[in-house]
C-alpha positions in Angstrom: 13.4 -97.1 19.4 17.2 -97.9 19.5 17.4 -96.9 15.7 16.3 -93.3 16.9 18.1 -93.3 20.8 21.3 -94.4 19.8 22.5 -92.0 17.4 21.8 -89.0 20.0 23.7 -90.9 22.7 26.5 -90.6 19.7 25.9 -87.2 19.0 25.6 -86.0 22.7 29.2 -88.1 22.9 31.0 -86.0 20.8 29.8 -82.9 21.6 31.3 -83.6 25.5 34.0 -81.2 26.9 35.6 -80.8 29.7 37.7 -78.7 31.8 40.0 -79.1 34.8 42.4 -77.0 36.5 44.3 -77.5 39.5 47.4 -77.4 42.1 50.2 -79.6 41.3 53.2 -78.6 43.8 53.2 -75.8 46.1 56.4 -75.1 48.0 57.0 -72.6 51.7 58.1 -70.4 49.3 55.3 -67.7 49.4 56.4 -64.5 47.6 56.5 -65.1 43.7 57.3 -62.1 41.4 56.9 -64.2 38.4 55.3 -66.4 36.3 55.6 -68.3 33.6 53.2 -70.8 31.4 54.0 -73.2 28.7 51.2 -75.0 26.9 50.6 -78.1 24.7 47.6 -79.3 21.7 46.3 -82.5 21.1 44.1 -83.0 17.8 42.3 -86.2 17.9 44.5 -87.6 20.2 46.7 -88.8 17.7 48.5 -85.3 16.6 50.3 -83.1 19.6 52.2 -80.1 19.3 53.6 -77.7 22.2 55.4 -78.5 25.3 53.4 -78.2 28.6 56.5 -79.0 31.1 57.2 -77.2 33.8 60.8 -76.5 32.6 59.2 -74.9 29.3 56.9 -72.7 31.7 60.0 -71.9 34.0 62.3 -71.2 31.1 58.9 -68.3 29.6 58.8 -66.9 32.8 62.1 -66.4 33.9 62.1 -68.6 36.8 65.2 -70.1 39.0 63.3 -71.1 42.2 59.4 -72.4 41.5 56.8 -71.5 44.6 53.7 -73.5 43.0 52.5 -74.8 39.8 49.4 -75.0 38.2 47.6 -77.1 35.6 44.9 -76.5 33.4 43.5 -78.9 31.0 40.2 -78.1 28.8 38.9 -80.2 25.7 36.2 -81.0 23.4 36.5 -84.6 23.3 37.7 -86.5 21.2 38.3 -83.9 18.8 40.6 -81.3 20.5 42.1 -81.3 24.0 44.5 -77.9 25.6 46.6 -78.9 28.7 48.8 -75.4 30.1 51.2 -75.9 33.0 51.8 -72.2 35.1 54.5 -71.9 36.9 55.0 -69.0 39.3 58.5 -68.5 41.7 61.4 -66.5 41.3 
């Protein structure tokens, strides 16, 4: 029964994903005319490439003052993961 159980448990493992987005810093500045977004790429969480800071996403968008910023992560664990920062001011 294990023999047979186990290896779905594996497979039903590696086929998990997941994806999260959310606020990281909002300011009283309300009005944003821009927006910038800078993104990174994780391959089985041993190879990254991409910069996901929120001075890459300001730089992409233009952006002196920052209003808010976003992050959004998605993956297929453990093989590939995406996390984008979004940055919006002026």
């Amino acid at each position: 029964m294990i023999k047979k159980v186990l290896p779905l448990f594996a497979v039903a493992a590696l086929l998990a994903g997941c994806a999260i987005k959310g606020p990281v810093n909002a300011t009283s500045n309300v009005a944003s005319s821009k927006s910038g977004e800078s993104c990174s790429n994780h391959l089985l969480m041993i190879f990254s490439w991409g910069d996901a800071s929120i001075a890459t996403a300001k730089t992409n968008g233009g952006i002196t003052k920052v209003s808010a910023v976003d992050t959004a992560r998605k993956g297929f664990l453990p093989i590939f993961y995406k996390s984008c920062t979004e940055v919006s001011g002026d």
